[in-house]
TORLUMZA-83032 format. One line per 5 residues: number of its first residue (from 1); their letters; for each residue x, y, z of N, C-alpha, C, O. Coordinates in pm, 1 decimal, always signed. Each point is the difference from the previous one (the first is absolute). Layout:
% residues N
NUM = a = X,Y,Z,X,Y,Z,X,Y,Z,X,Y,Z ~ ...
***
This chain:
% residues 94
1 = xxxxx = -546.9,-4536.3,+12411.6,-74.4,-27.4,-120.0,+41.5,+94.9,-112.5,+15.4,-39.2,-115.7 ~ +2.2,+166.9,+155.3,+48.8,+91.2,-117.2,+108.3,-17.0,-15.6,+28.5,-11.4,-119.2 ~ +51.4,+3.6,+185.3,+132.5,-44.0,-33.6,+57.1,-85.3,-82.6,+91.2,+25.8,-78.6 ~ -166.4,-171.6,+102.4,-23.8,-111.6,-90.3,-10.7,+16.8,-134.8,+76.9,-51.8,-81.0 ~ -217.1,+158.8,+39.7,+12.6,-0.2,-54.7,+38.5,+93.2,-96.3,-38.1,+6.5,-116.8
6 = xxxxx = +130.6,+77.1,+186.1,+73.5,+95.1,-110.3,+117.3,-109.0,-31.8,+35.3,+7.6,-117.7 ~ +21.4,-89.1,+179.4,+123.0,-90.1,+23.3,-56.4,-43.1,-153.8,+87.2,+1.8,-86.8 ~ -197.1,-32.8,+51.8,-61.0,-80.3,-124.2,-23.4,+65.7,-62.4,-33.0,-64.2,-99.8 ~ +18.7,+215.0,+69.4,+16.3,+55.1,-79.3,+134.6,+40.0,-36.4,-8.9,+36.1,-117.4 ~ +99.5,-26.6,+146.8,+116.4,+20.4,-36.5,+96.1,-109.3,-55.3,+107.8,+8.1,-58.9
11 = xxxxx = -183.6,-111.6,+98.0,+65.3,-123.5,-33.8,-69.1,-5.1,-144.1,+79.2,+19.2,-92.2 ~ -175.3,-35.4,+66.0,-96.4,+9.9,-117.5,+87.5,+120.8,-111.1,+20.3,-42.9,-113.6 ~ +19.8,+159.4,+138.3,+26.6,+98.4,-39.6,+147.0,-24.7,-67.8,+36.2,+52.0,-105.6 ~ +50.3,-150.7,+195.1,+123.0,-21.8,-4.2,-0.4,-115.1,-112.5,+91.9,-22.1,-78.9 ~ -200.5,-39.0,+87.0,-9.3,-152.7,-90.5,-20.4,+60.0,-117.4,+81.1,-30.7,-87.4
16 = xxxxx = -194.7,+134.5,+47.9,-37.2,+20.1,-112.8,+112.0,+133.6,-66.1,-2.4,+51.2,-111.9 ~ +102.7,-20.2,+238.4,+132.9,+117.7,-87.2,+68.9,-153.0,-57.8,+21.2,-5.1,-121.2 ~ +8.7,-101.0,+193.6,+61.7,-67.9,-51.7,-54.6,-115.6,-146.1,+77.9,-35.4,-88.5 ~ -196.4,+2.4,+94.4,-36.4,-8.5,-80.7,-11.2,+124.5,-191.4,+5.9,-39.7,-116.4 ~ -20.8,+170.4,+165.9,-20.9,+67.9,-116.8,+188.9,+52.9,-29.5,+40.2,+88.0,-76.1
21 = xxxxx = +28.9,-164.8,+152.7,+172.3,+28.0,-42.0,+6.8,-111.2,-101.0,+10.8,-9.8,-122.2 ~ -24.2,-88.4,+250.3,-8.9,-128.2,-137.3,+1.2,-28.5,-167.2,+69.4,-53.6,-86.3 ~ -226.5,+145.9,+106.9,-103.2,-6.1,-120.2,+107.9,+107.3,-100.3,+28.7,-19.0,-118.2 ~ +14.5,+125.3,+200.2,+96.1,+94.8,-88.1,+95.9,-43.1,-35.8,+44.7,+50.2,-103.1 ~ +41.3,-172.5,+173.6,+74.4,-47.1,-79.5,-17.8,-70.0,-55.0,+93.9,-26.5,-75.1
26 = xxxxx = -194.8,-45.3,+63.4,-21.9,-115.0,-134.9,-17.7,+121.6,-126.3,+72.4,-17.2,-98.0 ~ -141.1,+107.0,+96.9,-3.7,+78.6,-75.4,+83.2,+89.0,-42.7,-35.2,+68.7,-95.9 ~ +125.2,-54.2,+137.5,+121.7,+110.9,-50.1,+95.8,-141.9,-39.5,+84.5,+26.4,-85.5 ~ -83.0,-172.6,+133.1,+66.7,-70.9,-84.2,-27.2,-39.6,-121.0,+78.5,-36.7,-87.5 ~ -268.6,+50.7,+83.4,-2.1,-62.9,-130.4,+10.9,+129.9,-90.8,+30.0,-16.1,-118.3
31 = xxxxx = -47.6,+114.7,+156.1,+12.8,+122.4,-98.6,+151.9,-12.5,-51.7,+22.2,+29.3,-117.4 ~ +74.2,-68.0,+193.4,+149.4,+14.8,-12.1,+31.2,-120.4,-146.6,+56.3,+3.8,-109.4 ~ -128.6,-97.0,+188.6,-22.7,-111.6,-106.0,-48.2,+23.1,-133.6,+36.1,-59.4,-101.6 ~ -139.3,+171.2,+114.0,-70.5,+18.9,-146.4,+65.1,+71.9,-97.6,-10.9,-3.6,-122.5 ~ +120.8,+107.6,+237.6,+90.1,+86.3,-99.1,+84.8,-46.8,-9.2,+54.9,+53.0,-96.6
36 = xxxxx = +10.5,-132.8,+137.2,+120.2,-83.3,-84.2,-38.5,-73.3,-120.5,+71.3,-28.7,-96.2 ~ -221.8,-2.7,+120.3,-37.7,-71.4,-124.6,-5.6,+73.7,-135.9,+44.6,-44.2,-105.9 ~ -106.1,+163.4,+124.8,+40.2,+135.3,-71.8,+83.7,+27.8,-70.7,+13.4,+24.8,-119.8 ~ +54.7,-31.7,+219.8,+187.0,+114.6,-51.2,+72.0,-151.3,-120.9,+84.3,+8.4,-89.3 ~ -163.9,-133.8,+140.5,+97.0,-99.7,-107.8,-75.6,-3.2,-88.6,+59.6,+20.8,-105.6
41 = xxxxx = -220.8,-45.2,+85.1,-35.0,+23.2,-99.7,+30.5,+147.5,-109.3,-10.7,+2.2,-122.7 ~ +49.5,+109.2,+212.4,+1.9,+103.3,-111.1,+143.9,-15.0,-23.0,+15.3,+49.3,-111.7 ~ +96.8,-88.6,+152.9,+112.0,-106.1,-67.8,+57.7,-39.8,-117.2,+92.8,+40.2,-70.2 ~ -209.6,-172.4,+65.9,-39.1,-87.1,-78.1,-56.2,+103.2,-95.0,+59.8,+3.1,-107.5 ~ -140.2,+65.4,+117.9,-91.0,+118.4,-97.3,+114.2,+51.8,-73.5,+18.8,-34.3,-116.7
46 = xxxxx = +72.3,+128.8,+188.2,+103.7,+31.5,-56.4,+97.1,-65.3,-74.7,+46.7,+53.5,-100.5 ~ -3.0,-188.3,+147.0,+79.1,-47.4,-74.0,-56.6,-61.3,-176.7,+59.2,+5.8,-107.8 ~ -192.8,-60.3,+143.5,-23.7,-2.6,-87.9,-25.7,+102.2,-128.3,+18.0,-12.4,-121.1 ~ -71.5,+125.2,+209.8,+49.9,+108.0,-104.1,+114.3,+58.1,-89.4,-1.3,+52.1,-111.6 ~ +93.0,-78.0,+194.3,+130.7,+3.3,+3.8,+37.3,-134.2,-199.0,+32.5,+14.2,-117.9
51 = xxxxx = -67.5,-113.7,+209.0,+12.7,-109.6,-106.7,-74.0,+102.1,-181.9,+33.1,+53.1,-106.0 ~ -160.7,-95.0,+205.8,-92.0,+55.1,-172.8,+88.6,+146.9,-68.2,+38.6,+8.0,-116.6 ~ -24.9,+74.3,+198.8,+73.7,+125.8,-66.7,+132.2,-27.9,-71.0,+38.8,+73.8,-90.5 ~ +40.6,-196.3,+137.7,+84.8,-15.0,-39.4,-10.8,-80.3,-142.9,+65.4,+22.3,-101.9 ~ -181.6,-137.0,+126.2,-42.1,-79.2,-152.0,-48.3,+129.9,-115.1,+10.4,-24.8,-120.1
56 = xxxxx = -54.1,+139.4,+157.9,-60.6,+87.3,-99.2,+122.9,+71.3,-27.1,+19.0,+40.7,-114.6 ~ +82.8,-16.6,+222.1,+103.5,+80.5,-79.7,+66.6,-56.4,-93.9,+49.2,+62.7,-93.8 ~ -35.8,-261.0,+118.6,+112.0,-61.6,-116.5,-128.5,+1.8,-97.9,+50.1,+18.1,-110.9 ~ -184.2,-27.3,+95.7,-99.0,-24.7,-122.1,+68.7,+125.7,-66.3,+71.4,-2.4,-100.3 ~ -101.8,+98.1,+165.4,+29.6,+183.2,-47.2,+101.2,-37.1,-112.6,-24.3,+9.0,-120.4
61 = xxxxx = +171.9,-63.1,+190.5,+117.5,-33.3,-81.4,+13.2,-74.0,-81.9,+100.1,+2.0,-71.6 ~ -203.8,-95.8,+56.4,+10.8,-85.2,-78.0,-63.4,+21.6,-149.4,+58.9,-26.6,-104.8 ~ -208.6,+87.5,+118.2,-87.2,+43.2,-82.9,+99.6,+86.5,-63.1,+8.8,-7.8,-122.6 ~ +93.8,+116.4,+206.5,+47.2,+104.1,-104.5,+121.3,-58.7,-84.1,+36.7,+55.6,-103.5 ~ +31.5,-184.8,+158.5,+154.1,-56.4,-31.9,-109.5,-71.2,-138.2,+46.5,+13.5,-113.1
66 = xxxxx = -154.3,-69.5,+122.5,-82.2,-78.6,-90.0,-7.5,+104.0,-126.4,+51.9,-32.7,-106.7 ~ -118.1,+159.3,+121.8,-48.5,+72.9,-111.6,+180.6,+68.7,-62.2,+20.9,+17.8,-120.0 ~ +51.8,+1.2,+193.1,+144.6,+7.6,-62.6,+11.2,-88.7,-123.0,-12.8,-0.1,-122.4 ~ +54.1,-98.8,+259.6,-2.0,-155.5,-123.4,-65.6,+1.1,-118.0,+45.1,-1.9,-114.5 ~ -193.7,+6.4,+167.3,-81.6,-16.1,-136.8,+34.5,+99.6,-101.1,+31.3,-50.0,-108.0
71 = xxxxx = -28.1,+199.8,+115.0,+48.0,+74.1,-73.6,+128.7,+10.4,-103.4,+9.4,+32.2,-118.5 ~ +124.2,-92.3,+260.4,+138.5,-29.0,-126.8,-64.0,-111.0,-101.3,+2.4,+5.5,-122.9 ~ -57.5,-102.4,+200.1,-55.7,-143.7,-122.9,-21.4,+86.6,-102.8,+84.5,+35.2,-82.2 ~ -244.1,+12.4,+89.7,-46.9,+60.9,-114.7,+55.8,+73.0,-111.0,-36.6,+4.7,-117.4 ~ +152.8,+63.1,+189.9,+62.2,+100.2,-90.9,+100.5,-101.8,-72.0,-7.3,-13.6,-122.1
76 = xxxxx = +93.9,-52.5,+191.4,+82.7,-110.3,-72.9,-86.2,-115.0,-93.1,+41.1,-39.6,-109.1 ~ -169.6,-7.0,+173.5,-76.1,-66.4,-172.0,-2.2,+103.5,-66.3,+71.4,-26.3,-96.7 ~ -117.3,+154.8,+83.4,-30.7,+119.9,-109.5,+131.0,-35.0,-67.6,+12.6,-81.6,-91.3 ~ +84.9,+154.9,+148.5,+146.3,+17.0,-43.0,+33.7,-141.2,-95.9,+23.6,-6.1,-120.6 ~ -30.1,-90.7,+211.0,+5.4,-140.8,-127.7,-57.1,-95.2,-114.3,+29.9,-105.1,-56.6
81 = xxxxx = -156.7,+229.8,+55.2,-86.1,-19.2,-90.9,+75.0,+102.7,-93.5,+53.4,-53.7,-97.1 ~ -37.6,+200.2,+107.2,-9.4,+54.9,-72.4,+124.2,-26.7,-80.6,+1.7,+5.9,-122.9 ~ +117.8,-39.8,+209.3,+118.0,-93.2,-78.2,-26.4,-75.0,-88.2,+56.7,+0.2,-109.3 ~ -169.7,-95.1,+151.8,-1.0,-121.8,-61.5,-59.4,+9.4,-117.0,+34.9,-74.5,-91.6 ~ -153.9,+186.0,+72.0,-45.6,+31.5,-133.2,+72.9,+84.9,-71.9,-57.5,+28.4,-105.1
86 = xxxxx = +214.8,+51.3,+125.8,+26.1,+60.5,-67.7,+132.4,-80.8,-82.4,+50.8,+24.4,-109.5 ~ -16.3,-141.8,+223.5,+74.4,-102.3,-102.2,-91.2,-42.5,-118.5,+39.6,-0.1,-116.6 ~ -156.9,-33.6,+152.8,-119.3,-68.7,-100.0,+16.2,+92.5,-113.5,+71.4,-20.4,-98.1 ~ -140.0,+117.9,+119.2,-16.0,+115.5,-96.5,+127.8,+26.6,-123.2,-6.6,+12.4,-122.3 ~ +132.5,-10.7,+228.4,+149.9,+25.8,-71.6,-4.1,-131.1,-79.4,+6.3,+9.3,-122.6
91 = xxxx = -13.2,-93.0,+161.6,+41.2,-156.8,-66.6,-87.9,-38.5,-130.7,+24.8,-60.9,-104.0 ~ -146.5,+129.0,+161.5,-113.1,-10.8,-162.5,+75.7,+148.3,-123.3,-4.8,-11.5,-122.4 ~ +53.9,+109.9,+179.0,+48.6,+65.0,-89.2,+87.0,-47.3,-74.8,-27.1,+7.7,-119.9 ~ +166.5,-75.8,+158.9,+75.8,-65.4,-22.5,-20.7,-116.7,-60.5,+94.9,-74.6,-24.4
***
């Protein structure tokens, strides 16, 4: 009778090591699972960062190639104004 039932306790003992292995590997797979999900989302995080830093560096270049621009303009209308009124001016003397 004791025998029996240590035989059933060990069997019991053996079911439930094998059962809580199980359970550990469903769980160390889905953890494995969750960090791969991770590592691509922070990726994706990065690349997109990557992207945006790169749209702000050509804005950067552009805004400054823009205020250049705008500046030679300005100075060349000045400049062809001030031509243009000093033909005026000369031509009314004349």
């Amino acid at each position: 009778m004791v025998v029996f039932f240590l035989i059933t306790v060990i069997i019991s003992i053996i079911i439930l090591l094998f059962i809580l292995y199980h359970n550990y590997q469903q769980e160390q797979n889905q953890f494995h699972e969750r960090e791969m999900n991770l590592r691509k989302t922070i990726t994706d995080i990065k690349e997109k960062q990557n992207v945006l830093n790169n749209q702000i560096k050509l804005s950067e270049e552009f805004n400054a190639n823009y205020q250049k621009s705008r500046t030679t303009l300005a100075q060349s209308i000045y400049d062809m104004n001030v031509e243009l009124l000093s033909n005026h001016f000369q031509k009314k003397e004349n």
